[in-house]
C-alpha positions, 0 to 999 in steps of 0.5 A: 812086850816079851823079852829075849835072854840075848838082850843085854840087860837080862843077864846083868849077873855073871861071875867073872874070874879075873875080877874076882881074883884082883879083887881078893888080891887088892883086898888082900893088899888093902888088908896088909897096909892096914895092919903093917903099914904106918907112913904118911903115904902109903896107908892113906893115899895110896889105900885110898887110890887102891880101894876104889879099884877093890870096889870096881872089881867086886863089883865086876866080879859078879855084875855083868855091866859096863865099864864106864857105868860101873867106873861112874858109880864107884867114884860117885859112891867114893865121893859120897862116903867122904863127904860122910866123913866131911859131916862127920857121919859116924859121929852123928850116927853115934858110932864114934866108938865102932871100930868097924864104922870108923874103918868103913865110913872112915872119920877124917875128911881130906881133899886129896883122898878125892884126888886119890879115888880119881886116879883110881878110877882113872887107872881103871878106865885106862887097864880096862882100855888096854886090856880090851885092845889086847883082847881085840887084837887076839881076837882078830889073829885068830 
């Protein structure tokens, strides 16, 4: 069986601008909270509900795939990396003295950062929604 460059899975990547912009500006932010930001809301709840959408968007930025697929895997993959952190991974890995790891894998397993990466995806799905309808809605003025 030959395949055509117009079937849809062929061309899975593709750099996409705007993705990539709000990724850099959610890293950005990520990376502010990070260093100045020291409470009990904004750095671990609201960093966490911020990341899964950085994730999205850099992979967006340069994968060619659907929303929702893309959307599933984040969550599934946020959820992975915590319960990492519910086994105590970094530990187990010896990496208990890496700041690095610490910081990617995290090292304190909490209920509500599952909630968090929820709401995340959930505003994805909903930005996505809205902005396709936008789109839509130009497209058919014009």
């Amino acid at each position: 069986m030959t395949s055509t460059t117009n079937e849809p899975h062929t061309n899975r990547l593709k750099f996409q601008k705007t993705y990539f912009i709000a990724a850099v500006l959610l890293f950005l932010t990520e990376v502010l909270i990070a260093l100045f930001v020291h409470d009990q809301f904004v750095r671990p709840s609201f960093g966490d509900y911020l990341v899964v959408m950085l994730i999205y968007c850099t992979l967006k930025s340069f994968l060619n795939i659907p929303v929702l697929p893309t959307a599933i895997f984040v969550l599934i993959f946020s959820y992975f990396v915590e319960m990492l952190q519910y086994f105590n991974a970094v530990g187990y890995l010896g990496l208990q003295n890496s700041t690095i790891a610490k910081t990617v894998l995290g090292t304190s397993f909490q209920w509500s950062d599952l909630i968090a990466y929820t709401l995340g995806i959930v505003t994805i799905l909903w930005i996505e929604k809205r902005f396709r309808k936008h789109v839509k809605k130009r497209n058919e003025t014009t």
